[in-house]
Every structure is written in C-alpha cells, then in structure tokens.
C-alpha positions, 0 to 999 in steps of 0.5 A: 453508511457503515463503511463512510462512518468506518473510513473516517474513523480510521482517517481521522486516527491516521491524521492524528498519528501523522500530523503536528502539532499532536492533539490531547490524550483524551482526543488521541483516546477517542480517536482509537475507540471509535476507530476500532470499534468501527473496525471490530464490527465489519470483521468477520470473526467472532466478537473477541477475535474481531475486537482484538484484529482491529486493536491490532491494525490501530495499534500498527497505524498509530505506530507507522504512520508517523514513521512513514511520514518522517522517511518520506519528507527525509527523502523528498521534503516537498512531497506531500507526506500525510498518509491517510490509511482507510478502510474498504468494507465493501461486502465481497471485497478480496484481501488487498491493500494498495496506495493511491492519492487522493483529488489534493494529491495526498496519499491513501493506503486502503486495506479492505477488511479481508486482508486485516482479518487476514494478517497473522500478527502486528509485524506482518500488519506493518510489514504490509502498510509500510510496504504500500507507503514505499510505493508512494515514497519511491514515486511509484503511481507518476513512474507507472504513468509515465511508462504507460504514456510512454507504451501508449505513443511507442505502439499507436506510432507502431500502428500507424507504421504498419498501416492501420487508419481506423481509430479504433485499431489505433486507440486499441493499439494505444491501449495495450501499449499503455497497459503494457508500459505500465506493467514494464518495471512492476516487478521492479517497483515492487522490490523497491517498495519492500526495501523502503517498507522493510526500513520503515517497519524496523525503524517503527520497531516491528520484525520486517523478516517476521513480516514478510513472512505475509507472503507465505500466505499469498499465492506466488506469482512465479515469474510470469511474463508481465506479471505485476508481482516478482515470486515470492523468493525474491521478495523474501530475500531482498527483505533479508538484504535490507534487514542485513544492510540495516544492521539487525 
C-alpha cells in the first residue's frame, strides 16, 4: 500500500534526523530521496509543484526534528523523546496535523498530506511541526487524560447524587463528563504548545512569527464555549511574546 510505503520513508528520515549515532551521508542521501519521492507523489499539485513541497516538508524534518529532541530531553531527560513524523495519505483526509504516541510510547506527529500541500513555506512547515512537538514536551496527551477521568468521576458521582440507577444514564453522564474534562484547559494546552513550538522552530532557525502567520490560513475558532482552539489573535500574540523574551 502507498501510504505504508510513505509512512516508512519518511519514518525511517525522521529517526535518522533525531537518533545517534548518525548514519553515513549516502544513507542520509537515500533516506531523503525515497522520502520525498514518496511525498511528491501523493500531493496533489502538478509534478514540479508536488516535488518542491515535499523537498520542503523533508528539509523542515531533517532540521527540527533533532531540535525537538534536544529541547524535550533538556526539560524531561527521562521522557522518551525520539520523534517519528509520518505522513497520512489517506484519500479524503482534512488539512491536519496532530501529536499522539505510539504502543512503546514514543511520540508521532502526523501530517496528512492536505495540510503539507497547504503550508505557505518552510518557517510556517516548522512553525506547525514544532507546535505539535510542544504538546508532547509539555505532557499534553496524559494531562487531557487526567482531566477526563477526572470529568468522568466528578459527573457519574453527580448522576448517582440526583438519582439516576440505569447504567446507562450513568455511563452517558460519565462520558460527557470525560469529554468535558478533556476539553477544560484545551485552550490553555494549546497556547503552551505555541510558546515551546516558537523556541524550538527559532533555535532550529525558522521565523516563528512568519510561521504563525498559518493561522491566517485556518478559520478562527473565536472564542466559543469549550472550544478546543483559543481565537486565532491570542495565538498570534503569545507567538510575538515568546519571540520578544527570545530576544529576537
């Protein structure tokens, strides 16, 4: 299948841009090649168009990833840092990227191809990849978890309070209450995740303001009630505070 072959090219560069010792330049070489070959052909622009985005996304891991890497071990020397970036070149996927881990626990950002084909340029590419290495720096994924169990027993201890005995009234109740913890500081996680992105894309030396400027091709959430998203102003401004305490 197309996107196995896809995911392990690109998995096998991003272990070669994260983990020691470094393999030889002709291995590095080929690494990229069949990585962005398999890149180029699941974009949908034209040959040369296609060819020059997937350049761009290797070129963005080969720089970050190691980056990522560093910062993460330099704020939580037992976490597991080695980043694997893949690719989802499932037909009809939306523009997304997002960070989860995998069965061993380490830690995956997938890009589906329609957000790579989306992305203006090499600063807002890293401004993205870093932004979802920040969540698993930060401990996003087992914080969420936490507040959902937590939302889950506050609301089934509610439920039984108010006198509901049908398990299922229950478990819906614990379920809402899951979802609802999970989304309590989302916001919050995400603004967190901008200020690590923007250290690790300026010390992997992209533009992290000319990168934020990705959210100006997203639409913006505002400031809706639970929503998992702040507006887009406040992302934009908390980038311009952490590029000013950065100095540059």
């Amino acid at each position: 299948m197309r996107f196995i072959s896809l995911v392990l090219a690109v998995a096998a560069l991003s272990a070669l841009a994260a983990c020691a010792p470094q393999p030889s330049p002709r291995a590095d070489v080929g690494a990229r090649t069949a990585a962005s070959a398999a890149l180029a052909a699941a974009l949908p622009e034209g040959a040369a168009e296609g060819e020059a985005q997937a350049r761009l996304f290797i070129s963005v891991v080969t720089a970050l990833a190691p980056v990522a890497r560093d910062e993460c071990l330099r704020r939580d020397a037992t976490r597991n840092c080695d980043f694997q970036i893949l690719v989802d070149d499932r037909p009809g996927a939306p523009p997304n990227a997002f960070q989860t881990l995998d069965r061993a626990g380490r830690p995956v950002i997938i890009f589906t191809v329609p957000l790579i084909a989306l992305v203006g340029n090499a600063d807002e590419m890293a401004f993205v990849m870093a932004h979802e290495a920040g969540h698993h720096i930060a401990g996003h994924l087992a914080r969420q978890q936490e507040n959902a169990a937590l939302g889950a027993a506050i609301f089934g201890q509610l439920a039984g309070e108010r006198g509901l005995q049908d398990p299922r009234d229950i478990r819906a109740a614990q379920e809402y209450g899951a979802a609802v913890g999970a989304r309590r500081y989302s916001q919050d996680f995400e603004l967190e995740a901008d200020v690590i992105g923007t250290i690790v894309a300026a010390r992997a030396g992209f533009d992290p303001l000319r990168g934020a400027a990705f959210f100006a091709r997203l639409p913006d959430p505002g400031n809706r009630f639970l929503g998992t998203h702040p507006p887009n102003a406040a992302r934009l401004e908390i980038v311009r505070q952490t590029v000013a305490a950065l100095g540059l």
